[in-house]
C-alpha positions, 0 to 999 in steps of 0.5 A: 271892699265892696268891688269884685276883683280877679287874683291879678286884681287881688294881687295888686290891691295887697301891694298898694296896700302894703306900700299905703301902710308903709309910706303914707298912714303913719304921716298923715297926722304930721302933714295934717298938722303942719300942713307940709310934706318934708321934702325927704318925705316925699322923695323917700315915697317917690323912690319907693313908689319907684321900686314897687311899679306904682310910679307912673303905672298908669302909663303905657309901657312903650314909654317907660310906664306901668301899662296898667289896665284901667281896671287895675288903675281904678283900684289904685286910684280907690285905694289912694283916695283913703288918704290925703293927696299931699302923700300919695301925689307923691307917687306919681301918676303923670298927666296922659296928657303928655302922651300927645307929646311929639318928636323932642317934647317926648325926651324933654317933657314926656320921658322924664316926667315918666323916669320921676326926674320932672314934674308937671303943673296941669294949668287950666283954672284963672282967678276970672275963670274957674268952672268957666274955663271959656272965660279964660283970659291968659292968650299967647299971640304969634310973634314970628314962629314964636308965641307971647304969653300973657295971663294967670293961673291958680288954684293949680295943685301939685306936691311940689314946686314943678319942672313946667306947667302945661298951659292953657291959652287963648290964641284966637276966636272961631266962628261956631253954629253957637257964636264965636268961640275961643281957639285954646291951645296947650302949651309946654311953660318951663320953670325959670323962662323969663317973664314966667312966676311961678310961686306956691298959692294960697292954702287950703283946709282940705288935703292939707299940705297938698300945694296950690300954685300961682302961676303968672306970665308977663310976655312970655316967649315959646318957641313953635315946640312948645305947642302941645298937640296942635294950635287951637285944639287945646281942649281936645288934648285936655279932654283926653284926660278930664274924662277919665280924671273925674272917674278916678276921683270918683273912685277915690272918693269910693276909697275915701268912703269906705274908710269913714263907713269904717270907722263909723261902724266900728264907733256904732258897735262900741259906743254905748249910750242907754245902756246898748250899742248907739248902732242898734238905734235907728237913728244911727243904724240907718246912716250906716245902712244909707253909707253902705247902699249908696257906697255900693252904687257909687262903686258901680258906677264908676266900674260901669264908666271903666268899662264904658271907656275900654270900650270906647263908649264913655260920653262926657256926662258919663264922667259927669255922673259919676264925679257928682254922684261919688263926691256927694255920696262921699260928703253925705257919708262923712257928715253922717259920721261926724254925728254918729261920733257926736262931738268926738267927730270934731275933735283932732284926736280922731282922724274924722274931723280930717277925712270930713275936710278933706271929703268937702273939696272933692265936690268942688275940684275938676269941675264943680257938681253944679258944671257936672249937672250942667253936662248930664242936662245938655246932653239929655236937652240937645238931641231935642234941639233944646 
């Protein structure tokens, strides 16, 4: 571990290691493979995560929630990132998002989904609008007090075949000094309403048996409850989270790599060729070397960016620094460790070919490094007027 902790930190990191050893490890080949959670799997890990305090620990308590720190999140969150999101998703960590519920979306949306007995879809990405998300096309247009939704989502991902989805529409246009802009808005979509499919999407090869979902809306009707937040503020209720959702995938990607530096070292000790350890030759040695300095960097990082936020100082290229320093740091590190396991690597027997996979989508998902490069650069431009 390359993080400093206090005890109660220390505390916590020997449950979360416990309940992994436990609950996830010894699947991760058998999901790997059949690229399934077995639903008694996944309800087993939920009721346990349940019993230990991890299920929605990143809640605040008045709701029912752990009421962990961020601190204390930030290790579960590293932690959990040394293995494959079909599992420990499972052990849920609700959306914040759903905090912005108000008056009766809090007992049919937000309470339940805290008590484990719904689940929520994040539903932001399109076919036509991935890293674009402006360019979304679904919309939602007022019929009385009521709302029609037309559109699509996918690549929205989730253990299993959820509650509801919170959706982003566009409900109008807004003059900005930069031109007109989309007005977006959230909205609370019930499984099963008319008009609303929702059916599991296509598979990816990372992070196998972790699903994707579609989701499309043919005239959808909401009642005027179903407007998460405020019309047309979407994404300030979505940037509540997005923020902080990179920095815990950075810290997974922290978890993630500290396993593959690991196992890396431990194949450079005892792997011998000409006679003496493949660690001893440069070649070899200064990939571990490399791993280990940028590990150590991309950690503090992310702790930097904790603190930034607990004090309310965190900016969006903050987030944006860490999510494409950690997830590259990540890739570089386990590519290294499929050479320094030669062909090994690639093979099924060893679980580095599946930590290799499973490392290239984090470069990718909440917002690629090229929009997180696009984020640190129009912060550092704009003040200049440019």
């Amino acid at each position: 571990m390359t993080i400093m902790m206090d005890h109660e930190e220390e505390l916590l990191l020997s449950t979360v290691k416990s309940f992994m050893e436990e609950n996830f490890y010894p699947h991760e080949e058998m999901v790997d493979r059949t690229g399934e959670v077995p639903e008694e799997l996944g309800r087993q890990i939920e009721a346990r995560a349940k019993e230990v305090g991890l299920y929605a620990c990143n809640l605040p308590e008045e709701v029912g929630g752990g009421g962990l720190s961020l601190s204390a999140q930030r290790l579960i969150e590293r932690e959990y990132g040394k293995t494959s999101h079909a599992l420990h998703s499972w052990a849920a960590r609700p959306t914040e998002i759903l905090l912005a519920c108000e008056g009766d979306q809090r007992d049919e949306y937000l309470l339940p989904c805290v008590r484990g007995e719904k689940r929520e879809l994040f539903a932001l990405t399109e076919p036509e609008a991935g890293s674009d998300a402006m360019g979304m096309r679904s919309n939602a247009v007022r019929d009385g007090d009521d709302w029609i939704l037309n559109g699509s989502k996918h690549f929205i991902s989730g253990p299993c075949m959820p509650d509801f989805a919170i959706v982003f529409a566009a409900t109008g246009e807004d003059e900005t000094p930069r031109g007109k802009r989309k007005r977006v808005t959230a909205f609370l979509v019930d499984v099963g309403l008319p008009g609303f499919d929702c059916r599991e999407g296509t598979k990816s090869v990372s992070y196998r048996g972790y699903k994707t979902y579609q989701l499309s809306f043919d005239n959808v009707r909401l009642g005027p409850g179903k407007i998460l937040g405020e019309e047309g503020r979407g994404f300030e209720v979505a940037n509540q989270w997005l923020g902080m959702g990179r920095i815990w995938v950075g810290a997974s990607c922290c978890g993630k790599a500290e396993r593959i530096l690991e196992m890396a070292t431990e194949w450079a000790a005892n792997r011998k060729q000409f006679g003496k350890p493949i660690g001893q030759f440069q070649a070899t040695g200064f990939r571990l070397a490399n791993g280990a300095m940028n590990l150590r960097a991309a950690d503090l990082m992310v702790s930097d960016a904790v603190a930034r936020h607990e004090r309310g100082q965190m900016a969006d290229q903050d987030a944006a620094m860490v999510k494409v320093f950690c997830s590259e740091m990540l890739c570089q590190l386990a590519d290294d460790a499929v050479q320094i396991h030669g062909g090994m690597g690639l093979m099924e027997e060893l679980p580095i070919q599946r930590l290799w996979r499973d490392s290239r989508l984090e470069r990718i998902w909440d917002g690629t490094s090229e929009i997180q490069r696009h984020i640190i650069t129009r912060s550092m431009l704009r003040p200049l007027g440019a």
